[in-house]
C-alpha positions as CSV (number, residue, x, y, z in Angstrom):
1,X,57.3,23.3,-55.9
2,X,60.4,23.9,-53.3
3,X,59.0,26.3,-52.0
4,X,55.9,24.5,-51.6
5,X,57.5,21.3,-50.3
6,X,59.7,23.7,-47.7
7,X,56.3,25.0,-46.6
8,X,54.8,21.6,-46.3
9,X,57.8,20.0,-44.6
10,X,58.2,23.7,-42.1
11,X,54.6,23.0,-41.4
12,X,54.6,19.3,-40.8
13,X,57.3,20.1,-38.7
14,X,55.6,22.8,-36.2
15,X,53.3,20.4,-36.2
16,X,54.9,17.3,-34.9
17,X,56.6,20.0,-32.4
18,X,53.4,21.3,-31.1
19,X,52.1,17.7,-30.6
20,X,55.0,16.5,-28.5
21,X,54.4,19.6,-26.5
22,X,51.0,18.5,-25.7
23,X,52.3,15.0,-25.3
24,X,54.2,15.9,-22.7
25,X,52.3,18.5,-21.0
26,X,49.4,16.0,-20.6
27,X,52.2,13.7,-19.1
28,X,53.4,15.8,-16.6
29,X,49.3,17.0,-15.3
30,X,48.4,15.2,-12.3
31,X,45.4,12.5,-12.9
32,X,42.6,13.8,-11.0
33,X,39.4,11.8,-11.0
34,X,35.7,12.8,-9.9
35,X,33.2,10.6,-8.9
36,X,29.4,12.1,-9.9
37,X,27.2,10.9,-7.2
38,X,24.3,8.8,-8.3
39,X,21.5,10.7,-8.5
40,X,17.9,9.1,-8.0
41,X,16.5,8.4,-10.8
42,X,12.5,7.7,-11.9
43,X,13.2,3.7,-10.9
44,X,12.2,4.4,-7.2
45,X,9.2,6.2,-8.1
46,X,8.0,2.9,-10.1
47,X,10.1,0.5,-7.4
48,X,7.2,2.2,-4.8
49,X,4.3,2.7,-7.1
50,X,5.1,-1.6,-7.8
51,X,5.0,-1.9,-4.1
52,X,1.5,0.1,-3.6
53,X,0.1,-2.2,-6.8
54,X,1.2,-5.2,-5.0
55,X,3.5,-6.5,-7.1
56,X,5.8,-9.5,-5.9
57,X,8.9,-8.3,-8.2
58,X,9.9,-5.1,-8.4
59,X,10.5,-3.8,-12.0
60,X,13.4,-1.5,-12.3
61,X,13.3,-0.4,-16.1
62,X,11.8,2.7,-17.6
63,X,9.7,3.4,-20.5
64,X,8.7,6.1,-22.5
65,X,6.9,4.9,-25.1
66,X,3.0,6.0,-25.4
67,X,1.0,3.6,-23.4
68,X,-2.6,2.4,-24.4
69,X,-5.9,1.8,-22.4
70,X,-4.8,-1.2,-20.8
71,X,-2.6,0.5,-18.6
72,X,0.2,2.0,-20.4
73,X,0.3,5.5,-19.7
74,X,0.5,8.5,-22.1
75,X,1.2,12.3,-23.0
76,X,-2.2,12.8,-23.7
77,X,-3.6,11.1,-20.5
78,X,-0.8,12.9,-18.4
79,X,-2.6,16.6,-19.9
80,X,-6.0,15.1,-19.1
81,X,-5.1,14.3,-15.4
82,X,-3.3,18.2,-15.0
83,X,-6.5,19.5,-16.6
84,X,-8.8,17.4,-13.9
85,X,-6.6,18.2,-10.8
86,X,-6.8,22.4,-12.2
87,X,-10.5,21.7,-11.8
88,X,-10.2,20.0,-8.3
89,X,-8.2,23.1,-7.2
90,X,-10.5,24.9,-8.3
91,X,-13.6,23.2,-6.7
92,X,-11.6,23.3,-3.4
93,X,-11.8,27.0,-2.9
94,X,-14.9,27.3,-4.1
95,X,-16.4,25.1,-1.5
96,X,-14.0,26.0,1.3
97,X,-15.4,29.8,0.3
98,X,-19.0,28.9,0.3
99,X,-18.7,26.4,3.5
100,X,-17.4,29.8,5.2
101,X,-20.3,32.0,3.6
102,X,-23.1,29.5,4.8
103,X,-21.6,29.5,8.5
104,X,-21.9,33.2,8.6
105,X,-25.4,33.2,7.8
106,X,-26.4,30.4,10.6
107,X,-24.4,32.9,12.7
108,X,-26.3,35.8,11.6
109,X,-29.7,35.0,10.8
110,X,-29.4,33.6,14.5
111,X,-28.2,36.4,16.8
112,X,-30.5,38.9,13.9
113,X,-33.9,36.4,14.4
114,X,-32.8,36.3,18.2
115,X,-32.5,39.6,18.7
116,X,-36.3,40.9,16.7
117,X,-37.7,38.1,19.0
118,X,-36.3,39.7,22.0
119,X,-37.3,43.1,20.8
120,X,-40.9,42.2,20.0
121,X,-41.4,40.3,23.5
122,X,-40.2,43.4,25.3
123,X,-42.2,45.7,23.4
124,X,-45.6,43.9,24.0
125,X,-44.3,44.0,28.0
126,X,-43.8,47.9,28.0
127,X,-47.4,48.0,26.5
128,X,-48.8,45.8,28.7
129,X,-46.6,47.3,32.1
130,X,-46.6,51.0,31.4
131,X,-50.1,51.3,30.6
132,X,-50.0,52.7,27.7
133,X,-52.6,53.7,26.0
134,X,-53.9,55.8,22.3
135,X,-51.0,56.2,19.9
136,X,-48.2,55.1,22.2
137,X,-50.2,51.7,22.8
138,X,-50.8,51.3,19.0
139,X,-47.3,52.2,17.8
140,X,-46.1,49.4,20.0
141,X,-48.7,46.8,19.1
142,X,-47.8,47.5,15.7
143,X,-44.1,47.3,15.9
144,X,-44.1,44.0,18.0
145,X,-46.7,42.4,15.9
146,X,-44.3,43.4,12.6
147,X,-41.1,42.3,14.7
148,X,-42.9,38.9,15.1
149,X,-44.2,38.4,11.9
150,X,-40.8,39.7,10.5
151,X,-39.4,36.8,12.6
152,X,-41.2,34.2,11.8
153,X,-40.9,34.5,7.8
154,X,-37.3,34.2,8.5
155,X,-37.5,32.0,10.8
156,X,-39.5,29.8,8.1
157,X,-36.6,30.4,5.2
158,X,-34.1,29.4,7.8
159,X,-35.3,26.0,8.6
160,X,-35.7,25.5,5.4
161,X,-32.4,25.7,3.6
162,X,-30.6,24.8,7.2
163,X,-27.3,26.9,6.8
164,X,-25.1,25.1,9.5
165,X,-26.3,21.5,7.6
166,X,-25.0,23.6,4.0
167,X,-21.8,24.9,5.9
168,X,-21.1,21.0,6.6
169,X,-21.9,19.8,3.4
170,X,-19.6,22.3,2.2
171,X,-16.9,21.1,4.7
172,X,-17.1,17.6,3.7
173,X,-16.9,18.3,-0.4
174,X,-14.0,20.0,0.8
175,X,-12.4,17.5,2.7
176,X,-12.9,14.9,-0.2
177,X,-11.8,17.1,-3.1
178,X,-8.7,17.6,-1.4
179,X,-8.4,13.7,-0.8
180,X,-8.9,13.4,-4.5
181,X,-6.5,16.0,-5.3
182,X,-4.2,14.1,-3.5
183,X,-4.4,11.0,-5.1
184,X,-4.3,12.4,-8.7
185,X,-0.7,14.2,-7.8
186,X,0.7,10.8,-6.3
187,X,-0.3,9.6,-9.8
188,X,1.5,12.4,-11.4
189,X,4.0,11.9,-9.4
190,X,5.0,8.4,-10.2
191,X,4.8,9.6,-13.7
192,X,2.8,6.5,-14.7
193,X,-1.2,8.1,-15.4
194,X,-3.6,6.2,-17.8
195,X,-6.3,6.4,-19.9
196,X,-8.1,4.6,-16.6
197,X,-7.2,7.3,-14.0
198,X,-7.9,10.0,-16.2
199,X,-11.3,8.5,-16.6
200,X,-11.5,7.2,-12.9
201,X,-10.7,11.0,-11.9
202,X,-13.3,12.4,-13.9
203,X,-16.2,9.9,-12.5
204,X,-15.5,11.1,-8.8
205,X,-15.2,14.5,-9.6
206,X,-18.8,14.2,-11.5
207,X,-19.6,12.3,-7.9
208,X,-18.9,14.6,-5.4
209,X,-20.3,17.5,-7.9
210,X,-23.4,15.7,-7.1
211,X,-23.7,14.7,-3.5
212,X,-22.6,17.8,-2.6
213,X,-24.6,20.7,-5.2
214,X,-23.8,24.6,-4.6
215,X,-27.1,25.9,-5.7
216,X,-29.8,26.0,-3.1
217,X,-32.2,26.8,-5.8
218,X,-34.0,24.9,-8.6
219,X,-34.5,21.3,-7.0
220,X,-31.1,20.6,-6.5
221,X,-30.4,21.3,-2.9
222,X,-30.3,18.2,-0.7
223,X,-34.0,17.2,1.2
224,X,-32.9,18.3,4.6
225,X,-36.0,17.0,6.2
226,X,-35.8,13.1,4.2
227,X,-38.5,10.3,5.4
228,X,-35.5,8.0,5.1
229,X,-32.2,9.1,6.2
230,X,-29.5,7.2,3.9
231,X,-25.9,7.0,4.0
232,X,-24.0,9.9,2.0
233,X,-22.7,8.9,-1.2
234,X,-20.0,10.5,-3.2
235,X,-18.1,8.4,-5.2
236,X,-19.2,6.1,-8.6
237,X,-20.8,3.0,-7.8
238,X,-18.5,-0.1,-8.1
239,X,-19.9,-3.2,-9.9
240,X,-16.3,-4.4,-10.4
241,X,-12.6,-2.8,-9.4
242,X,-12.2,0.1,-11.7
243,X,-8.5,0.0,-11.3
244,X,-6.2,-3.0,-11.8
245,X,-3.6,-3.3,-9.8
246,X,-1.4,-5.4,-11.8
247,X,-1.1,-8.9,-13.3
248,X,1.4,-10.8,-11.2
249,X,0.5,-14.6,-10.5
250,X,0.8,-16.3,-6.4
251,X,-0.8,-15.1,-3.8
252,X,0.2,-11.4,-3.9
253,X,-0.3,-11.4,0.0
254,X,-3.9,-13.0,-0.1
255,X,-5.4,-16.1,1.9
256,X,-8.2,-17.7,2.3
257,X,-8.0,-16.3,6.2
258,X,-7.8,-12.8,5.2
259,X,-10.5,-13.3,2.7
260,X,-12.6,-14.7,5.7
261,X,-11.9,-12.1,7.8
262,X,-12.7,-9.2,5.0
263,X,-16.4,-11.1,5.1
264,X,-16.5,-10.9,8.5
265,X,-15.5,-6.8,8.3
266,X,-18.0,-6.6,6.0
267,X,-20.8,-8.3,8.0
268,X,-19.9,-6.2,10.9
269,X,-19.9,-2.7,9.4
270,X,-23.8,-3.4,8.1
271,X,-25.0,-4.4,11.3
272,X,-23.4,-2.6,13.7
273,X,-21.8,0.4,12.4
274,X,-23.9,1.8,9.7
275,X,-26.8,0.8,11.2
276,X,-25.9,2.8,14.4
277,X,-25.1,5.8,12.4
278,X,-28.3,6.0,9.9
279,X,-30.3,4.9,13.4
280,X,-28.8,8.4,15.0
281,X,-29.3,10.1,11.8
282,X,-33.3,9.6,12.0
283,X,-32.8,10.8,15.6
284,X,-31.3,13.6,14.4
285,X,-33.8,14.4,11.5
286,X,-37.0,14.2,13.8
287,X,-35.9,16.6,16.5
288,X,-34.5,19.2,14.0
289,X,-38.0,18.6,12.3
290,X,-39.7,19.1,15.6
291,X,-37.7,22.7,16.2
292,X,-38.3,23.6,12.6
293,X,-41.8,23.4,13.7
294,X,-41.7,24.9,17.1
295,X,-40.0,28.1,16.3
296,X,-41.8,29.4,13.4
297,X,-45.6,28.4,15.5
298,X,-44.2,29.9,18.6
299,X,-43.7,33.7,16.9
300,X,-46.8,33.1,14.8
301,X,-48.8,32.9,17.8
302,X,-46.9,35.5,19.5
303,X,-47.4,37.9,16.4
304,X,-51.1,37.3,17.5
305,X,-50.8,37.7,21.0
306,X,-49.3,41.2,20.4
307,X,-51.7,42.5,18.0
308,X,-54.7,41.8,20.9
309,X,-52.4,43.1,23.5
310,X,-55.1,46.2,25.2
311,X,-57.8,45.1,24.4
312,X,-60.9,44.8,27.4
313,X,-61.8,41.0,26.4
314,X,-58.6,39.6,26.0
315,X,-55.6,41.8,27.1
316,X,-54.0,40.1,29.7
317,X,-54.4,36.5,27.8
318,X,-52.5,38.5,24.8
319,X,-49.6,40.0,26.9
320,X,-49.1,36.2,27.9
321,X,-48.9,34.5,25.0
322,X,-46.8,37.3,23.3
323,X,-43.7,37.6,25.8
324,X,-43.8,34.1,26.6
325,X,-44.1,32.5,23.4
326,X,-41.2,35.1,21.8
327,X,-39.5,33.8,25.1
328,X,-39.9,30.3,24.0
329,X,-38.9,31.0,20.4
330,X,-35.9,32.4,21.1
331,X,-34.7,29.3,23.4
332,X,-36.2,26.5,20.9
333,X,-34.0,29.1,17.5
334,X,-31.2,29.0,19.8
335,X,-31.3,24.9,20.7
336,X,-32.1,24.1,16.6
337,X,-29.4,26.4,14.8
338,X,-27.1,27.3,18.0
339,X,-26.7,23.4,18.6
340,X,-26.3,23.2,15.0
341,X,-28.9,20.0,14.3
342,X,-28.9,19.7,10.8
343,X,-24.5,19.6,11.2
344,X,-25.5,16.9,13.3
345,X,-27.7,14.7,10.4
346,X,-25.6,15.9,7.6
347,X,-22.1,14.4,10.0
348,X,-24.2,11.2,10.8
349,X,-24.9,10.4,7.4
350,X,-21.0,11.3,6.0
351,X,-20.0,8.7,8.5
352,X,-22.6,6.0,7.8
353,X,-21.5,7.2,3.6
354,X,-17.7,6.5,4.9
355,X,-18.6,2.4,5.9
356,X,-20.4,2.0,3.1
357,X,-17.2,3.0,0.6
358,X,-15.2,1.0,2.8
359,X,-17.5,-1.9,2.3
360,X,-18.4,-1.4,-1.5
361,X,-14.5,-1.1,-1.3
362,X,-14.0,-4.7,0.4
363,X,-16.8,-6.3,-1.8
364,X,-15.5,-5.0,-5.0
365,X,-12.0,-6.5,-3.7
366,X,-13.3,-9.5,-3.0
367,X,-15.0,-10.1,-6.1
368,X,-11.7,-10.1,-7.8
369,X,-11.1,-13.8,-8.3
370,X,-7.8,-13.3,-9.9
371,X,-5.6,-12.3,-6.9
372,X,-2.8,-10.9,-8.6
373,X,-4.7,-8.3,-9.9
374,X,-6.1,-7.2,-6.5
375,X,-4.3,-4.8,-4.1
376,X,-1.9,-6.4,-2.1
377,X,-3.8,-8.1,0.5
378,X,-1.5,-6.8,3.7
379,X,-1.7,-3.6,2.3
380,X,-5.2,-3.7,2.0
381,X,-5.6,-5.2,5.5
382,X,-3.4,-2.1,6.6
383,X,-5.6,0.7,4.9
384,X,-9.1,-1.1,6.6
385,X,-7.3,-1.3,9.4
386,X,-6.4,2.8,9.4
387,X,-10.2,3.7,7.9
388,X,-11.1,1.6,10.7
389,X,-9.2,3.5,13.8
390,X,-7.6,0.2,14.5
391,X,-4.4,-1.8,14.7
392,X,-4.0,-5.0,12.9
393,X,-4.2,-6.8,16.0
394,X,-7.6,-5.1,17.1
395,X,-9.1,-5.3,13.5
396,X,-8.3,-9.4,13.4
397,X,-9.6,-9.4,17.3
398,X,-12.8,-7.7,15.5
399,X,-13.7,-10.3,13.1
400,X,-13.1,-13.3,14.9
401,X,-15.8,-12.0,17.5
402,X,-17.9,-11.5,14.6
403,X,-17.4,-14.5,13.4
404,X,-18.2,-16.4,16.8
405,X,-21.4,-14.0,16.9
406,X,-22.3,-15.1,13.4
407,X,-22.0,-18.8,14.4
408,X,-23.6,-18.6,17.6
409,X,-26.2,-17.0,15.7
410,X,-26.5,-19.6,12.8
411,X,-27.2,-22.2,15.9
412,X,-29.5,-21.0,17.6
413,X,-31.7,-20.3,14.4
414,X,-31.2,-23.7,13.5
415,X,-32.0,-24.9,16.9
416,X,-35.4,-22.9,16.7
417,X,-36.2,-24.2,13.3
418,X,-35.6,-28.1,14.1
């Protein structure tokens, strides 16, 4: 038990000793103090994401809980949306390949029908000039008239599937599936995806898979050749806003002027601007239709022309028609795929598409009637404004002229009818 308690009492002791020791070491250390800077944290991302939903308050507390369907976001819906953008890269190289593919042949069927057209016309002129005649005469009759028929079987495929009109089509899926990509990665982003963009996501990508088809075979390629040219559509029809963009009461940036002047936008992008571009469209349409026409008739008839060239009845008639009409061809191949004519209706009719989202957009807006769930209405005013190519200034300019024209027109009906 001494021993014990000496043992106890040595230890107890050392102890105490080792403790002052400390003591006083931490006394005689210098206080240094560091200051962490304050890193960003995910309140910004929803502080802007408030700002782009038009939200009068800015929120500045975080969640992670699961959110449900009416816009609370979730794990599940955040693996959905990285799942739909894989498949938007995806569809972006694919089209940007294809797009390149389908240039290359309006490229080379052009210089290859070109050059057999060329070929032929200068073969019925050596038989015609050299006076040729037995074997020599009939070898080149028969290579011009195969040349020309060669030609114009081509020729015929070629206006039909339009490659520089697929090359554009192409272009244009690319252009919005990388818009779309875009958008679902600034939703990612902000870390704040629902079941609503997930399914919002997957209704454009379904959209654009069919305005814009790959296949050229089995019905689904696009009428290049339409009796009425309409506006390109690629995204899902809007009865109603599809998105939300919050539930905040006032205003939220809205008046009864900028209301009136959306109407006006709206009145002036179906008579003026979309009318113009579907008007150029048909334009478009009828003189590609007329060269589709042209070309493959002109080497028919020089395929003819050749095949009588030598003859005593008509031999001179024949040399005629076959050099001049492959002469023709070539110019009128050259004007239809060189000039790119079908890039020309498929461009007409993305632009005339674009007005008509931007006024499905506006309608769909308007028909909100709760205002704090709309966008924000400067915001809103800004982006028409941008789609538009103008400044805020020239946009309001816009629909108060369009508003006096809509007046002045409104009179003089009324005028006429009393």
């Amino acid at each position: 038990m001494a021993a014990s308690n000496l043992i106890c009492s040595s230890s107890s002791s050392c102890l105490h000793r080792y403790n002052q020791k400390t003591v006083k070491a931490t006394l005689q250390t210098p206080k240094i103090r560091i200051s962490l800077p304050n890193l960003p944290t995910r309140n910004l991302l929803v502080e802007e994401q408030n700002f782009r939903n038009g939200f009068n308050t800015i929120t500045t507390t975080t969640s992670t809980t699961p959110r449900d369907e009416e816009g609370r976001s979730d794990s599940k819906a955040i693996a959905e949306l990285y799942a739909v953008l894989e498949a938007v890269s995806d569809r972006i190289e694919m089209h940007a390949n294809v797009a390149a593919q389908r240039n290359n042949w309006n490229n080379l069927l052009l210089n290859s029908i070109n050059t057999i057209t060329i070929a032929a016309a200068t073969m019925v002129g050596l038989a015609s000039s050299t006076g040729a005649f037995g074997e020599s005469l009939l070898a080149l009759k028969l290579s011009s008239t195969l040349l020309y028929s060669s030609a114009t079987g081509m020729l015929l495929v070629m206006n039909k599937i339009q490659p520089s009109q697929l090359a554009e089509e192409q272009r244009n899926a690319t252009r919005l599936f990388k818009q779309l990509q875009t958008q679902i990665q600034t939703t990612l982003a902000l870390g704040t995806p629902t079941r609503i963009d997930v399914k919002d996501a997957m209704e454009k990508v379904l959209a654009l898979d069919k305005a814009y088809p790959l296949p050229l075979l089995g019905g689904v390629m696009l009428e290049k050749f339409p009796e009425n040219v309409k506006p390109a559509v690629w995204w899902p029809k809007q009865q109603r806003l599809q998105k939300q963009y919050g539930t905040n009461s006032g205003q939220n940036g809205w008046s009864d002027k900028l209301e009136e002047e959306m109407t006006n936008i709206v009145a002036v992008l179906k008579s003026k601007d979309m009318e113009d571009y579907v008007r150029l469209g048909k334009l478009a349409v009828k003189i590609n239709k007329a060269f589709a026409i042209t070309g493959p008739l002109l080497t028919g008839v020089a395929a003819i022309g050749s095949a009588f060239v030598g003859t005593p009845s008509h031999g001179s008639e024949a040399v005629v028609l076959g050099v001049v009409a492959g002469a023709l061809a070539t110019v009128v191949n050259t004007m239809e795929h060189g000039g790119q004519v079908g890039m020309v209706v498929e461009m007409y009719r993305s632009c005339a598409g674009s007005f008509l989202q931007l006024q499905e957009s506006i309608e769909a807006t308007l028909r909100e009637k709760e205002l704090g769930r709309r966008e924000n209405g400067e915001l809103f005013e800004r982006k028409v404004a941008l789609k538009l190519g103008r400044s805020l200034s020239e946009l309001r300019n816009l629909a108060e002229t369009s508003s006096l024209k809509i007046t002045n027109n409104s009179e003089e009906f009324a005028s006429k009818l009393f």
